[in-house]
N, C-alpha and C positions, 0 to 999 in steps of 0.2 A: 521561189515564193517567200521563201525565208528574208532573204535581202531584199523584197518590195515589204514585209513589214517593218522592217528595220529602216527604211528608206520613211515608210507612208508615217512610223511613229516619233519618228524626228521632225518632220513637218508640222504631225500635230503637238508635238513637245513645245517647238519654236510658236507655235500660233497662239498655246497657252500662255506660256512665258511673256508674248508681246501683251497678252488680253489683262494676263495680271499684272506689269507693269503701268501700261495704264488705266487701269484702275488701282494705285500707289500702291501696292505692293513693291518690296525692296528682297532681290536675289540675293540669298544664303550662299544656295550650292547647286548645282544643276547635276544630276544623275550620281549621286553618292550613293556609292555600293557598301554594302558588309556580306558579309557571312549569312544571312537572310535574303540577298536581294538588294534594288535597288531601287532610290527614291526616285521617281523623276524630277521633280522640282522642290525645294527645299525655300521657303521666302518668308520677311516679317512683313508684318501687317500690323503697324504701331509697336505695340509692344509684344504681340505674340508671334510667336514662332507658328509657322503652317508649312507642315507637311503634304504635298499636294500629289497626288496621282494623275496620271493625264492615260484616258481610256480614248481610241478612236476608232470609227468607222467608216469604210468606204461606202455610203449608203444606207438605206435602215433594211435592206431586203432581211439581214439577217438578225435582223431585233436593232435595239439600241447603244450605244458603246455603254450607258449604264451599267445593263446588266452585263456586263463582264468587269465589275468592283464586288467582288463576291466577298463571303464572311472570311475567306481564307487569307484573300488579297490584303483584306483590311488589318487581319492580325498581322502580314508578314509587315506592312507598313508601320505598324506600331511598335514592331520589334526593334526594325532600321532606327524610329525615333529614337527608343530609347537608347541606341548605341550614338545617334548623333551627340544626344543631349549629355550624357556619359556623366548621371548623377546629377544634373544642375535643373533646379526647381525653377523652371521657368513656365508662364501660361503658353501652349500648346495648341493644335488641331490638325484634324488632317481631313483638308480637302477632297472632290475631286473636278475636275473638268474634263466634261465628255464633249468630242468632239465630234461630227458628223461631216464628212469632205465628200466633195463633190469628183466623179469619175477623175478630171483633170489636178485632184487635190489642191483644188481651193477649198475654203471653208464654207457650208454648205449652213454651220452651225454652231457655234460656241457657247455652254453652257456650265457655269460653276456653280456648285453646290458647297458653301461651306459648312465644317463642323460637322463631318458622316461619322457616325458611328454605327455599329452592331450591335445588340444587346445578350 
């Protein structure tokens, strides 16, 4: 089970990646780990920096990949930023893109929400 999500999260990792490339987006860093965790995608978009999460699902039987970017999720990713960024005052965000794949893991669905925050 473990290795079909590791498997179905890298497809949808790769389907984000292509979705924000062409819409210009320019790749940072793809899966940069710390001590908190790990980004999934890391890309500018003009002059800011966007932190992106990529959430997917096989289907919505069990809700939406949404809801699984939860308030906890979002601080670990804010953590990561701040270790990428490592002091330097630059404009920022973090993304996410939920994805919804079809049984044979095509894309079923691609949607990006910029600028999430938790308050």
């Amino acid at each position: 089970m473990k290795s079909q999500n590791l498997h179905t999260g890298k497809i949808a990792e790769n389907l984000a990646l292509q979705f924000l490339l062409t819409s210009n987006f320019e790749l940072l860093a793809q899966n940069f780990r710390t001590k908190f965790g790990e980004i999934d995608l890391i890309m500018r978009a003009g002059p800011t920096i966007v932190f992106v999460e990529v959430k997917s699902k096989i289907g919505l039987k069990l809700g939406p990949p949404e809801d699984m970017f939860t308030r906890g999720k979002y601080t670990k990713v804010k953590r990561m930023a701040t270790v990428f960024l490592n002091g330097k005052e630059v404009d920022c965000r973090i993304d996410l893109v939920a994805i919804v794949l079809n049984p044979d893991l095509s894309p079923q669905s691609i949607h990006h929400y910029p600028n999430i925050y938790y308050l």
